[in-house]
VOGU-3710 file (C-alpha; in Angstrom, 3 decimals, decimal comma):
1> xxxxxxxxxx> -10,672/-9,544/9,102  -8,919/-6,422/8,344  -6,072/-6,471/5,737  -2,459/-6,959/7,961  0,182/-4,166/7,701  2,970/-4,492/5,684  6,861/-4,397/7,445  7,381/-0,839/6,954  4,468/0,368/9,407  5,366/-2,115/11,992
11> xxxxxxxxxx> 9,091/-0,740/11,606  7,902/2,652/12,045  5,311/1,433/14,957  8,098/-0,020/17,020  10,219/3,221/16,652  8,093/5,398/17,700  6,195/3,714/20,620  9,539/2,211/21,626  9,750/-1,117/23,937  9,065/0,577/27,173
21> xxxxxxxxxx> 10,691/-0,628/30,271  12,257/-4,506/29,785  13,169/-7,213/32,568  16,448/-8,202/32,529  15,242/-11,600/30,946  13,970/-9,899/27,878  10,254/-9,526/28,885  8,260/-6,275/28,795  7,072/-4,897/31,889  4,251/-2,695/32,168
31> xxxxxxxxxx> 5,165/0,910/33,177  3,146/3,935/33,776  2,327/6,631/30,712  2,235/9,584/33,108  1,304/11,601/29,330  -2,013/9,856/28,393  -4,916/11,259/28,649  -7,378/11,267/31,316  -10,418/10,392/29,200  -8,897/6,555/28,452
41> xxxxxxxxxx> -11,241/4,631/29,684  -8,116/2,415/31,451  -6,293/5,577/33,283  -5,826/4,886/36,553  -6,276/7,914/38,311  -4,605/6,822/41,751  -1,095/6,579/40,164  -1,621/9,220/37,599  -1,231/7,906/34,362  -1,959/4,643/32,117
51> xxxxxxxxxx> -0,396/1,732/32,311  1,054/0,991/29,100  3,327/-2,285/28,261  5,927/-2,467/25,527  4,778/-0,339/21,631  2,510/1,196/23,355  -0,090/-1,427/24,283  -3,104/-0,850/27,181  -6,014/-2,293/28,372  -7,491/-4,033/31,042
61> xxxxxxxxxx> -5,316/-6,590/30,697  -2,161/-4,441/31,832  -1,724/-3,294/35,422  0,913/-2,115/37,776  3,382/-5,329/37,725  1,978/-6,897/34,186  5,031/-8,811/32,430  4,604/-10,459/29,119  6,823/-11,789/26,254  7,366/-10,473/23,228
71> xxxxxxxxxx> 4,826/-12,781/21,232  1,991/-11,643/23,805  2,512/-8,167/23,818  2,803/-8,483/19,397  -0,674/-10,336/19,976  -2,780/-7,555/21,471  -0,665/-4,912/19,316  -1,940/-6,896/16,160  -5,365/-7,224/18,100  -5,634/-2,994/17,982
81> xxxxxxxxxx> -4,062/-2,708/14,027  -6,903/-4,755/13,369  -9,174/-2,814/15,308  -8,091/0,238/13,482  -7,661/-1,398/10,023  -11,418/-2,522/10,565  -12,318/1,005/10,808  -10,337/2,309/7,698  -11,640/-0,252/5,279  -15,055/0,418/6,392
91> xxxxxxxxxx> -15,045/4,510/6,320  -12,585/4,659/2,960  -14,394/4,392/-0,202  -10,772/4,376/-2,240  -8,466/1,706/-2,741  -5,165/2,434/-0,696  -1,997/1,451/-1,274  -0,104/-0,703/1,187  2,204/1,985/2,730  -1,477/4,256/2,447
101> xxxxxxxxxx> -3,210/2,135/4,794  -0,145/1,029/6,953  0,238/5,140/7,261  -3,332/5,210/8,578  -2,927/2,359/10,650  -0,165/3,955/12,534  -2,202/7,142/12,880  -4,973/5,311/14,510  -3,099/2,934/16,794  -1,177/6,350/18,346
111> xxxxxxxxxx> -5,099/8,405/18,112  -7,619/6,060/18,329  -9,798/4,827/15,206  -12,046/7,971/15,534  -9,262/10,360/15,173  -9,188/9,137/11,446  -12,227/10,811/10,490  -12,317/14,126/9,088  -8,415/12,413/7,421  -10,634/9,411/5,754
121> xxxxxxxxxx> -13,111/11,862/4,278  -10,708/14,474/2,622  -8,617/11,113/0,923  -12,087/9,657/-0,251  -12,521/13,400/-2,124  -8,999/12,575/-3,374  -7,279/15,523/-1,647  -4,449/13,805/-0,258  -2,441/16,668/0,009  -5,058/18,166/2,670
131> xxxxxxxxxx> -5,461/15,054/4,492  -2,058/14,875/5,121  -1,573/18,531/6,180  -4,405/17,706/8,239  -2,811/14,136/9,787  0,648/17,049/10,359  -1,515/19,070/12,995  -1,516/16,272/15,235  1,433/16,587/16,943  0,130/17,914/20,677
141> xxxxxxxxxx> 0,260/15,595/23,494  -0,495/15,924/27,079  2,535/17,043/29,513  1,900/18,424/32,956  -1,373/18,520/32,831  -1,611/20,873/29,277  -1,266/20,383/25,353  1,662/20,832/24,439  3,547/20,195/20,824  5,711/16,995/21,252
151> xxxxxxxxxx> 9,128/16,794/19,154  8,294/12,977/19,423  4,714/13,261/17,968  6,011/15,788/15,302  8,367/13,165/14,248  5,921/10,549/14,058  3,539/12,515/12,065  6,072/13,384/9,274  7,031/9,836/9,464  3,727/8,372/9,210
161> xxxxxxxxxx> 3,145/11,509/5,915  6,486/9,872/4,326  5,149/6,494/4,175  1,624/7,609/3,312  3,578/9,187/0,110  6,232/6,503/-0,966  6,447/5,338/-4,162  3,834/3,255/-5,589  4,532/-0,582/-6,826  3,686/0,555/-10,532
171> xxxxxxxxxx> 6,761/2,580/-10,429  8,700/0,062/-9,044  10,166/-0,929/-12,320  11,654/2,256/-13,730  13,373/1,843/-9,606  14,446/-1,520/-9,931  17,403/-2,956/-11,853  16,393/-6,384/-11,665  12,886/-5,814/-12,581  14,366/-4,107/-15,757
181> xxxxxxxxxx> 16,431/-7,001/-16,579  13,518/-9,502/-16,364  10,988/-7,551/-18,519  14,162/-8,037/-20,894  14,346/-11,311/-20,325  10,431/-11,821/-20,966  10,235/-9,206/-24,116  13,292/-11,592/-25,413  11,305/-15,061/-25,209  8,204/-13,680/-26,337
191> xxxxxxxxxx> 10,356/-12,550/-29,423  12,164/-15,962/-29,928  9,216/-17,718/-28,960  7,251/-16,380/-31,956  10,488/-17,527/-34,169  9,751/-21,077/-32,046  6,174/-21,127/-33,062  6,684/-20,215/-36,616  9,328/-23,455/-36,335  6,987/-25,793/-34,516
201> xxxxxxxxxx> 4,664/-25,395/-37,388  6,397/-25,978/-40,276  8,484/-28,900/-37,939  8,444/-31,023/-40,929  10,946/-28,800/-43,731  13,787/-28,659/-40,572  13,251/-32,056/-39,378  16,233/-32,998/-41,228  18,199/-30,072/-39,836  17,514/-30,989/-35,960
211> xxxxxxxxxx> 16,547/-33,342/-34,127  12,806/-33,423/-32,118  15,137/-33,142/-28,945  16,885/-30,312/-29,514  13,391/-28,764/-30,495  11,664/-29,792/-27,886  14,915/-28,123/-25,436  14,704/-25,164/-26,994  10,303/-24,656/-26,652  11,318/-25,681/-23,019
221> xxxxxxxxxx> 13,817/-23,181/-22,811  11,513/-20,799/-24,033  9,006/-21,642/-21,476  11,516/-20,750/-18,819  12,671/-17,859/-20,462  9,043/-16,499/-20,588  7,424/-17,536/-16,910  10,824/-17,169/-14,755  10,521/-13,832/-14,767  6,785/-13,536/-13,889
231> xxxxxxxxxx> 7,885/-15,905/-11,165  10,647/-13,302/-10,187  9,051/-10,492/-10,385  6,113/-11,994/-8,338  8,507/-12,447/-5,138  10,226/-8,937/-5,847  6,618/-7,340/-5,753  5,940/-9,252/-2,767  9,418/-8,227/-0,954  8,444/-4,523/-1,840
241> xxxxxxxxxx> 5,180/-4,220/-0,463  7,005/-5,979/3,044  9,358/-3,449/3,071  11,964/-6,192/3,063  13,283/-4,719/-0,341  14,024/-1,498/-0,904  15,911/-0,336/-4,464  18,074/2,053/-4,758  16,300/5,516/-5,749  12,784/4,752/-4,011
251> xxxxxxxxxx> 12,338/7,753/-2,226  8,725/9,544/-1,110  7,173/11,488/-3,679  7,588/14,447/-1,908  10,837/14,876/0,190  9,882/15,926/3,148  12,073/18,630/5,324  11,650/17,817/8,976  11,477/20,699/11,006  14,301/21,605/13,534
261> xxx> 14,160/19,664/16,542  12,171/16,916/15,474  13,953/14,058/16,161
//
């Protein structure tokens, strides 16, 4: 099974396909994408378009008058990031980052898997830089029966190039104050614990001077003072990669400009 996305992609998933038409109960009902193309194998040609159901989800399962609830229509959405995430971790030969692949994900569930190609190959060369010029050009859609640049799919793309180029994890100390503070705290126990150790051995000349208990506190404290912070930074890392925690500063590597109109 394909590695999941991380928060950030399925933030910028939902903004950019949207929720489509609603019920007034909260439900998602299928509406007609008079935009797609007419090579999807599920057009339907009598009422001119696709029939598409909340972020952009299709398929044989959605037809004129389709409702579904949120949890069904995020079931076949995950069903196609896998899809697409199946075909990324089989054609890339690097290792990508979480907001990489999430990028790529993103990509493919607006273009179809195959659309990744010739994007895959230039990042497994390591030009980056290319592949995302190339991912840029993608921004033509179909409206009124011709291609036509789409402010919607130009925003997307420079969206999808931000978050392909955000700041890696490894940098996410010199970002985050509290990750500072607890490679303090852990430089500071391994410090005192090395005074500790030197103490622990030669227990028997300060025997007289404390007592085992106080000792045996401070080792303990030590402990704390050493693994709470790989304990810390653990969730922190973990919040970061969800996109749940953002610190102040993180910012994509290269700030992108978005071109007039594109919003």
């Amino acid at each position: 099974m394909a590695r999941k996305v991380n928060q950030r992609t399925l933030d910028l998933l939902w903004e950019s396909e949207g929720t489509g038409t609603m019920t007034s109960d909260g439900r998602y009902l299928a509406y007609l994408d008079r935009n797609a193309t007419r090579s999807n194998p599920y057009y339907d040609s009598q009422s001119g378009g696709l029939w598409t159901i909340g972020p952009g989800v299709t398929g044989p399962m959605v037809k004129r008058g389709t409702v579904m609830t949120k949890s069904q229509v995020e079931y076949y959405m995950n069903l196609e990031l896998q899809k697409v995430g199946a075909y990324i971790e089989a054609h890339a030969t690097v290792t990508l980052t979480d907001n990489q692949y999430g990028a790529l994900c993103d990509f493919g569930y607006n273009l179809g898997a195959g659309s990744l190609a010739k994007i895959i190959d230039l990042i497994n060369q390591g030009l980056n830089d290319d592949a995302m010029q190339l991912l840029l050009k993608y921004n033509r859609g179909t409206q009124n029966g011709r291609k036509v640049v789409l402010k919607g799919l130009v925003t997307r793309r420079y969206r999808e190039k931000e978050l392909f180029e955000w700041e890696d994890r490894k940098q996410l100390t010199k970002l985050s104050p509290i990750m500072q503070h607890m490679d303090k705290l852990q430089n500071g126990s391994l410090v005192t614990g090395a005074g500790g150790t030197f103490l622990w051995s030669n227990w028997s000349q300060f025997r007289d001077m404390i007592s085992d208990h106080v000792g045996i506190t401070i080792l303990v404290a030590l402990g704390i003072g050493y693994f709470g912070p790989i304990v810390v930074k653990a969730i922190i890392h973990k919040l970061f990669d969800d996109g749940s925690y953002v610190p102040e500063g993180t910012k994509p590597i290269d700030k992108i400009v978005m071109p007039r109109g594109a919003k």
